[in-house]
N, C-alpha and C positions, 0 to 999 in steps of 0.2 A: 655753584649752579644748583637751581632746586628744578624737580619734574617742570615740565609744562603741559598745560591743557588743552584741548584743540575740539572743534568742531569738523565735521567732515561734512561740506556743502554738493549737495547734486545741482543741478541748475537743470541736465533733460536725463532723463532715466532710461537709457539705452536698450535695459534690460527688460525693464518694465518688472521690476520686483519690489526697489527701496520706494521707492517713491522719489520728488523733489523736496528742496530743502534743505534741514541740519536733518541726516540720515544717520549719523552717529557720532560718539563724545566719543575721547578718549587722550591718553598721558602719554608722554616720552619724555622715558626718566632717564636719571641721568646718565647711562652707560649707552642709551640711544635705543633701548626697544621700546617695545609699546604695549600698552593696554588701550583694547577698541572694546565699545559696548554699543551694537548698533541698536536702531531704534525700531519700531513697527511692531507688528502682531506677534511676531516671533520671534524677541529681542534672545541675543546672545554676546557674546564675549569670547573677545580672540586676542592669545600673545602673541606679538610679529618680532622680528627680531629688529624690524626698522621703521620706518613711514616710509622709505623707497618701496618696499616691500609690498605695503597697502597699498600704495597708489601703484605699482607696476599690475597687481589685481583687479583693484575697483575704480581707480582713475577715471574710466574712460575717455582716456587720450583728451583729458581737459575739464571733461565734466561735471566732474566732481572736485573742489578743492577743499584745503585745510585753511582755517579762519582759524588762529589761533586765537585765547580766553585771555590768557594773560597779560594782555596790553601795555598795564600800567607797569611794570616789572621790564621790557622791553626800551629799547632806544627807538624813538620815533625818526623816522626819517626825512630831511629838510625838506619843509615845503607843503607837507603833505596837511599842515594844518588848515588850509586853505581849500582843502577838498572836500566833500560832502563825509556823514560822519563814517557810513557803511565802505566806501571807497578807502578813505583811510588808515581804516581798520584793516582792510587786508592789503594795503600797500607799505604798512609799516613793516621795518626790518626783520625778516624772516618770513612774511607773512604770505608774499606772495607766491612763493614758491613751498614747495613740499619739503623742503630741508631745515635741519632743527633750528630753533631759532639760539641765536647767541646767548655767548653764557654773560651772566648778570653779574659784576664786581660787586663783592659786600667789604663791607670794610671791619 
């Protein structure tokens, strides 16, 4: 299994701080913490011990999700090729939800 990469999407800004958008990038590597580097005026960098972690914080109960980066490395999910390209992308496995995505067979 190697790190994966992730965008963290806001969709309504609750707080009125990050803004909407891709509000921040970041990794969860392979022992399952994380590296966050938000974005905006006042970029910083946080280690979590998890992504439950992040999103039990900056969630807001929905508003924000994880779009994961690494796509192609990932098992797509039946069906989903017939969805629009943005949709797809975060309905592929793991994507949807905030939990790590699957680990990758190498041979």
């Amino acid at each position: 299994m190697k790190p994966q990469t992730f965008e963290l999407v806001r969709y309504t800004d609750i707080s009125g701080v990050s803004g909407t958008g891709i509000v921040a990038e970041g990794c969860v590597f392979t022992d399952g913490s994380v590296a966050l580097r938000w974005h905006g005026p006042n970029p910083s960098t946080a280690i979590w011990p998890d992504l439950d972690s992040i999103l039990a914080v900056h969630g807001h109960c929905g508003a924000t999700v994880v779009r994961w980066i690494d796509v192609s490395e990932m098992e797509p999910v039946p069906g989903t090729d017939l969805l629009p390209g943005e949709v797809a992308h975060i309905l592929a496995t793991g994507r949807h939800t905030h939990h790590r995505p699957p680990a990758v067979a190498t041979a």
